[in-house]
C-alpha positions in Angstrom: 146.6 158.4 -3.4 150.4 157.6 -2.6 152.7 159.6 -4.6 154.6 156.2 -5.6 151.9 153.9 -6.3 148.6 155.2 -7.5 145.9 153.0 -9.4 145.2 153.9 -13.4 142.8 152.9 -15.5 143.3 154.0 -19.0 139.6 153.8 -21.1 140.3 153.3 -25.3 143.8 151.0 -24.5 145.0 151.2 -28.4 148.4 152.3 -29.4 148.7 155.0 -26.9 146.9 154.0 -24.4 149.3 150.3 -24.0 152.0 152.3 -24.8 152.0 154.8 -22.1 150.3 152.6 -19.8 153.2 150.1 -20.3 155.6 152.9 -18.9 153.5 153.9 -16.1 153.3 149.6 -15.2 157.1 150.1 -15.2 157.2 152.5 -12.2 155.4 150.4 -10.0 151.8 152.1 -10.6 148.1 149.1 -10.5 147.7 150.1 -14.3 144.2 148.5 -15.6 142.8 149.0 -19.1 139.7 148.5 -21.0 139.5 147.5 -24.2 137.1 145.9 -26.2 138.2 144.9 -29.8 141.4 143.2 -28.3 140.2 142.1 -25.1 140.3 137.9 -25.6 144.0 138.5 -26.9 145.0 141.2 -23.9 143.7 139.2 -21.4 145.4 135.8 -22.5 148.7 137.2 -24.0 148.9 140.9 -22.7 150.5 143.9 -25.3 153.6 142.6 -27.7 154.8 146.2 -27.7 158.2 147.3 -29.6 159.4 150.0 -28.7 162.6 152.3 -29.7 162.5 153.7 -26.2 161.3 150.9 -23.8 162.8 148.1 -25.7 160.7 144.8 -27.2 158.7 144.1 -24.8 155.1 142.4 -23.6 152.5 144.8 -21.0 150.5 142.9 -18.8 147.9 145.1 -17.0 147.3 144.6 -13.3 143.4 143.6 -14.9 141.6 143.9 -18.9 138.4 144.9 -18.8 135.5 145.5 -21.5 133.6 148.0 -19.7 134.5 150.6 -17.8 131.4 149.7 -15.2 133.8 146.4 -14.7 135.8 148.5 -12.5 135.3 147.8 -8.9 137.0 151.0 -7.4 137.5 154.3 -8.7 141.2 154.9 -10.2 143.7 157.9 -8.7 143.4 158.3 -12.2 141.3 158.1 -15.6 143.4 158.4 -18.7 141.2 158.7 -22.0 143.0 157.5 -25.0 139.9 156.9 -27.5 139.9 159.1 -30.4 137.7 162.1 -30.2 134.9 161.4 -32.3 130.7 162.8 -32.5 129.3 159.6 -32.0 131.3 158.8 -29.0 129.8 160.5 -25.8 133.2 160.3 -23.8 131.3 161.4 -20.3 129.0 158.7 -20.2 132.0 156.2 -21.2 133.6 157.1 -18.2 131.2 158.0 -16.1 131.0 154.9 -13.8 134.3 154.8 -13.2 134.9 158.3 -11.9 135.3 158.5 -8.3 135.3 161.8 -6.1 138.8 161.8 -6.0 139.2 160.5 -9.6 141.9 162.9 -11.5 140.5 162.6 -15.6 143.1 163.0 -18.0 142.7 163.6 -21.5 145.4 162.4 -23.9 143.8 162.8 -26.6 144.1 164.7 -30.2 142.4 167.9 -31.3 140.5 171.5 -30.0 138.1 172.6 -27.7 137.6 168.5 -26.7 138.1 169.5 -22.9 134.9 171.4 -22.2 132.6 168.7 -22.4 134.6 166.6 -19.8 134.6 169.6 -17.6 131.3 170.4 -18.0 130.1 166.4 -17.1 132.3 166.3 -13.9 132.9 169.8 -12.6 134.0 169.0 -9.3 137.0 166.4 -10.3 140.3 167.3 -11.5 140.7 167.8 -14.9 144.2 167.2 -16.6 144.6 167.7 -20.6 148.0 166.0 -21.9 149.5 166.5 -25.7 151.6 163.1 -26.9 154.5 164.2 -29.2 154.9 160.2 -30.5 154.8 158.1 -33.7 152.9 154.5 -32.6 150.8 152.2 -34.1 149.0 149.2 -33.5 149.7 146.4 -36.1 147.1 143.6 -35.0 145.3 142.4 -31.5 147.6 143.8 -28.9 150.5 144.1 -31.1 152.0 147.9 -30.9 154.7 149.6 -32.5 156.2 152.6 -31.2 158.5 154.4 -34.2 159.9 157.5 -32.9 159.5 160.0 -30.0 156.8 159.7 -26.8 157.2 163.2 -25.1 154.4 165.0 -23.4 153.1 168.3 -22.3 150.8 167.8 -19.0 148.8 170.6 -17.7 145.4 171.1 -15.8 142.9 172.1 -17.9 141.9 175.6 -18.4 145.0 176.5 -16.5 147.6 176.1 -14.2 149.5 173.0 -13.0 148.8 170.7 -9.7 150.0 168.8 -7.7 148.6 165.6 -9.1 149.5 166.7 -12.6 153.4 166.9 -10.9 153.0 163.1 -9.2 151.8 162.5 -13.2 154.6 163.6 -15.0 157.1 162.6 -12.5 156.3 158.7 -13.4 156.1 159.7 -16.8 159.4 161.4 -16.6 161.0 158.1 -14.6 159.6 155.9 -17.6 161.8 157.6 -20.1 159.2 159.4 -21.8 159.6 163.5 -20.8 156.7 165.1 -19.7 156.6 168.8 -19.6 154.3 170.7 -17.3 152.7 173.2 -18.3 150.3 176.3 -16.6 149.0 176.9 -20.7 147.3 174.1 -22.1 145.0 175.8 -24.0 148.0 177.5 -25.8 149.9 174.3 -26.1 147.1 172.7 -28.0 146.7 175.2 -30.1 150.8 174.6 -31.0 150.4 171.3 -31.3 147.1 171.8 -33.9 149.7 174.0 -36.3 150.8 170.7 -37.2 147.9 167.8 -36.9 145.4 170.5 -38.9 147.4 170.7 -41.7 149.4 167.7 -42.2 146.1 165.0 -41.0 143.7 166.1 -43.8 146.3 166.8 -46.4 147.6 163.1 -45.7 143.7 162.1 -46.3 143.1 163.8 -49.3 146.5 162.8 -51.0 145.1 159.0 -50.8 147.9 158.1 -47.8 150.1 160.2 -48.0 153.1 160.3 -45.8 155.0 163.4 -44.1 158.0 163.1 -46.8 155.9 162.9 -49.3 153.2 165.8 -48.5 157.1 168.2 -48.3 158.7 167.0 -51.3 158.8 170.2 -53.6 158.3 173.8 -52.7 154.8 173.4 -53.7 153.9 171.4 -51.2 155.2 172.9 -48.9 153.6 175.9 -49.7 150.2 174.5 -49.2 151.4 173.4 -45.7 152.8 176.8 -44.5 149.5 178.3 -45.7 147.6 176.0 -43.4 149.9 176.3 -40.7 149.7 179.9 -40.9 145.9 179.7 -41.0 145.5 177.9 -37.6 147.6 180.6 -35.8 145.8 183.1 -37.3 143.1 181.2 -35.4 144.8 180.7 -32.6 145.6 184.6 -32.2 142.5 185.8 -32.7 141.4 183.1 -29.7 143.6 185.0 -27.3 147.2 182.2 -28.1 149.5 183.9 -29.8 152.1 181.7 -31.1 155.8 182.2 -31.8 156.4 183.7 -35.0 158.8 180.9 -36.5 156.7 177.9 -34.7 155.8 177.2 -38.8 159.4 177.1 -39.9 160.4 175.2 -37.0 158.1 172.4 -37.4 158.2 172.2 -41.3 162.2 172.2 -40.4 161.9 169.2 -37.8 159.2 167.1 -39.7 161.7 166.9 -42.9 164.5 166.2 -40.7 162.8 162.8 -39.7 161.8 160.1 -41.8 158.7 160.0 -43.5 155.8 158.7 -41.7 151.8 158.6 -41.9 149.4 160.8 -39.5 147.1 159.0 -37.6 144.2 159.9 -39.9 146.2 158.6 -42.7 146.2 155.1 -41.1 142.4 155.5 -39.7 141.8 156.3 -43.8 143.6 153.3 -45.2 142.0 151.2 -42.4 138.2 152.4 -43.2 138.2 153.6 -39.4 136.5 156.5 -38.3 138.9 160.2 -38.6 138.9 162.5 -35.9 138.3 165.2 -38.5 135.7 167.2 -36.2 138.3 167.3 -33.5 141.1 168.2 -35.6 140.6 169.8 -38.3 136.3 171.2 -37.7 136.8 173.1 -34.2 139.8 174.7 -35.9 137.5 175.9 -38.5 135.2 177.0 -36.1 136.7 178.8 -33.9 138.8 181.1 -36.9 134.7 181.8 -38.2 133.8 182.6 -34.8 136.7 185.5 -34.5 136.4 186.2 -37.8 139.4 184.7 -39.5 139.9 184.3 -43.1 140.4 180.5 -43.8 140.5 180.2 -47.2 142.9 176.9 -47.2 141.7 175.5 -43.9 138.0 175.5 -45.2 138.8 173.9 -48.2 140.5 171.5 -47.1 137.5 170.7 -44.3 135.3 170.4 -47.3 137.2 168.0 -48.9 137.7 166.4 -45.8 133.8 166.1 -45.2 133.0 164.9 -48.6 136.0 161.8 -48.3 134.2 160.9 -45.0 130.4 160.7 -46.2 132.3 158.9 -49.3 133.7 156.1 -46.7 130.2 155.8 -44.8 128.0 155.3 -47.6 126.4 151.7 -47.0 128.1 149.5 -50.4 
């Protein structure tokens, strides 16, 4: 691997995985993707991304692929970008694409989705990656990128390397910041204050968008008690969290314009949610330490019963 130029194959190339991959293209990096539903379009016409960072633009990957055993050479690195869902065995997705040397990175949503990576390929690099972004694909290969892109890159359980460095260097070169980090565990559990409470809620109100689920004081009372809830959680696994994390991100989230999670959009779209991930090994974890949920495991209920709702043959 050359410091400069290493090879990337990003597996599940949707919103975030054209979007990022786009940036990495941009730094001189062989960027490949698979993808399946949008592969005639990719592969004739390439990404029609818009972007308020990287400008209207169109990604063409150095090579589309349907299937990851396409790949004739392993990549530097692996980025996984599908959603993290129980019928998808991400491990045997990847699996023959993952060379010796192959670094896997996860940039992906939810908890606790790391050990089963680890556990499938024990001797590769592991590298788990939070994106802080608002993007969205609109139709075959057409993505829209709405606000922010930052990251927080770290190797997974701990610790920081230095092919998670080379990483966030081209990240941080692409105009998207990428902050290392030695805690990962701890940062997703940050980053799940937010997507556990404001995913399901945004479900359950039938679409609702971030304005909209903190327009009175009511609302937002069922949002700080869910907040609080998942770092209750994430104490009791060992993360504390700062103690005004909950005002901050309540503060931040009303200071942009309202916008829809990305289970919202799965919802109105009759796509699979990635409530297991987000909102299930939340719950989970709290029961396992002990933690009262009383709001969390309500709103997983709820969350369950929508879900068999939407899979019921019609």
């Amino acid at each position: 691997m050359t410091a400069a130029s290493p090879s990337i194959l990003i597996v599940g190339a949707g919103a975030i995985g054209a979007l990022y991959g786009s940036a990495l293209s941009r730094q001189g990096t062989q960027v490949s993707v698979v993808c399946r539903s949008d592969y005639d379009h990719v592969q004739q016409h390439g990404y029609a991304i818009r972007s308020v960072v990287l400008g209207d633009h169109v990604f063409r990957p150095h090579a589309v692929l349907r299937d990851v055993s396409q790949r004739a050479s392993p990549p530097d690195y692996l980025l996984l970008t599908v959603k993290v869902l129980p019928q998808v065995d991400r491990a045997a997705l990847i699996k023959p694409a993952v060379g010796p040397d192959t670094v896997i990175v996860l940039i992906e949503n939810g908890m606790d989705i790391e050990a089963e990576i680890a556990a499938a390929f024990p001797n590769n690099e592991l590298l788990s990656a939070l994106a802080f972004v608002q993007v969205s694909r609109t139709g075959q290969g057409d993505i829209v990128h709405q606000a922010l892109g930052s990251l927080s890159l770290g190797r997974y359980p701990s610790g920081t390397t230095p092919a998670a460095q080379r990483l966030a260097a081209l990240f941080d070169a692409s105009q998207f910041n990428c902050a290392l980090t030695d805690a990962v565990v701890t940062a997703r559990w940050q980053k799940a204050v937010w997507n556990t409470a404001f995913n399901p809620i945004s479900v359950l109100g039938g679409g609702l968008d971030t304005e909209m689920m903190l327009r009175t004081s009511d609302n937002q009372a069922l949002i700080r008690r869910a907040m609080e809830e998942v770092c209750a959680a994430a104490a009791a696994a060992g993360h504390a969290l700062h103690p005004k994390l909950v005002d901050r991100m309540i503060a931040d989230t009303r200071a942009l314009p309202g916008y829809k999670t990305s289970m919202a959009v799965d919802y109105e779209n009759g796509r699979p949610m990635e409530i297991e991930a987000i909102l299930g090994n939340v719950v989970r974890s709290g029961r396992k330490n002990g933690v009262a949920m009383p709001t969390l495991e309500t709103l997983y209920a709820l969350a369950q019963m929508v879900e068999n709702r939407l899979n019921v043959p019609r």
